[in-house]
C-alpha positions as CSV (number, residue, x, y, z in Angstrom):
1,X,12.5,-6.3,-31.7
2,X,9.4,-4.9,-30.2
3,X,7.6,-6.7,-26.8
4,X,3.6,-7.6,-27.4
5,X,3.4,-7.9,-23.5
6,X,0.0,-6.4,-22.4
7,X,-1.3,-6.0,-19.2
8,X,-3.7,-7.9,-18.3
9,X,-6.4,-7.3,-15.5
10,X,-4.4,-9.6,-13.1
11,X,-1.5,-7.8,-13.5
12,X,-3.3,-4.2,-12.9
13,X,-5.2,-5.5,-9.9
14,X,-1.7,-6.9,-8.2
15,X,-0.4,-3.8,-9.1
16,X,-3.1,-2.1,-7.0
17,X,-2.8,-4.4,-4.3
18,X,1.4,-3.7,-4.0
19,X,0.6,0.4,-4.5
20,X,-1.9,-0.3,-1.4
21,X,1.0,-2.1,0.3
22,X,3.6,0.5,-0.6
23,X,1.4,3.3,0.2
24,X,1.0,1.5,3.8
25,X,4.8,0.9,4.4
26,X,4.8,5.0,2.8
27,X,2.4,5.9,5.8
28,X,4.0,3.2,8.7
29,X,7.4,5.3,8.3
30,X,6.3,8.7,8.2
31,X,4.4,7.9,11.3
32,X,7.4,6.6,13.0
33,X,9.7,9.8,11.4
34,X,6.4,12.1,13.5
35,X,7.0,10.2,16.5
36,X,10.8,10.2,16.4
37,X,10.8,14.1,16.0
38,X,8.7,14.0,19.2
39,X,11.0,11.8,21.1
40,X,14.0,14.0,20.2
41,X,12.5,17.1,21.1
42,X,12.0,15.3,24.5
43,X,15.4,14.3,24.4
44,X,16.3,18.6,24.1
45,X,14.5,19.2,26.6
46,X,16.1,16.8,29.0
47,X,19.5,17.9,28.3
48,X,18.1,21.5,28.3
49,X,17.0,21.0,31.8
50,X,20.1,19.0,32.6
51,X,22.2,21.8,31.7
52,X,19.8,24.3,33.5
53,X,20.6,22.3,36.8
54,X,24.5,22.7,36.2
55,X,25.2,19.2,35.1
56,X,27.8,18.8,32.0
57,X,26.1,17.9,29.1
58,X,29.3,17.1,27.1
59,X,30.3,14.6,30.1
60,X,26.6,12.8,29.7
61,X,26.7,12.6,26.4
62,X,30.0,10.7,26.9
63,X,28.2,8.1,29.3
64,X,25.4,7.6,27.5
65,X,27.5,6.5,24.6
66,X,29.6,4.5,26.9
67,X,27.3,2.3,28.7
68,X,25.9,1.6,25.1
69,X,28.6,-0.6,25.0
70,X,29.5,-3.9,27.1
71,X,31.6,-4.0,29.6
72,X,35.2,-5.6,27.2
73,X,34.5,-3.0,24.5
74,X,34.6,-0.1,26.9
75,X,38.0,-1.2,28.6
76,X,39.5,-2.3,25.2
77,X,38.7,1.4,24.2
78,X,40.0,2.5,27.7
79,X,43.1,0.9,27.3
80,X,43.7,2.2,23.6
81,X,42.9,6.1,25.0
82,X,45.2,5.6,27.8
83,X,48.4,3.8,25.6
84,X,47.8,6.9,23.3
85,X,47.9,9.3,26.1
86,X,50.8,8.0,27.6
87,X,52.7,8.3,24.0
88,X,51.9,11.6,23.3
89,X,53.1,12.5,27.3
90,X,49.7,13.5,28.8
91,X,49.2,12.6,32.3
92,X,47.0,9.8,32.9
């Protein structure tokens, strides 16, 4: 069976208002992707610098991601990494 829908002049001009929408949302993001691309750029260059100064990149990495978390989730993971140490024999 074979659909008789036509489209009507409403549904063109609501199609034209939701491409303007789209293209909108298209434009907000790549926006936001330019500007994220210049943050992490700066970011480089921070940890370039750091580095240049003698500091351990590696080791600020690892408290950056650390004090993204709250205090209980850092010592549950703290306890977990030393239990594991201690049974594989590595000084703690």
């Amino acid at each position: 069976m074979q659909s008789t829908h036509s489209v009507s002049t409403q549904d063109v001009s609501s199609e034209g208002v939701a491409a303007d929408e789209l293209r909108q949302f298209i434009e907000r993001v790549e926006r936001l992707e330019e500007e994220k691309a210049a943050i992490s750029g700066d970011i480089k260059e921070v940890f370039a610098e750091m580095k240049g100064r003698g500091f351990d990149v590696k080791a600020v990495r690892t408290i950056l991601r650390l004090r993204k978390k709250d205090h209980a989730e850092r010592q549950e993971e703290e306890a977990i990494l030393e239990l594991y140490q201690q049974a594989l024999g590595m000084v703690v």
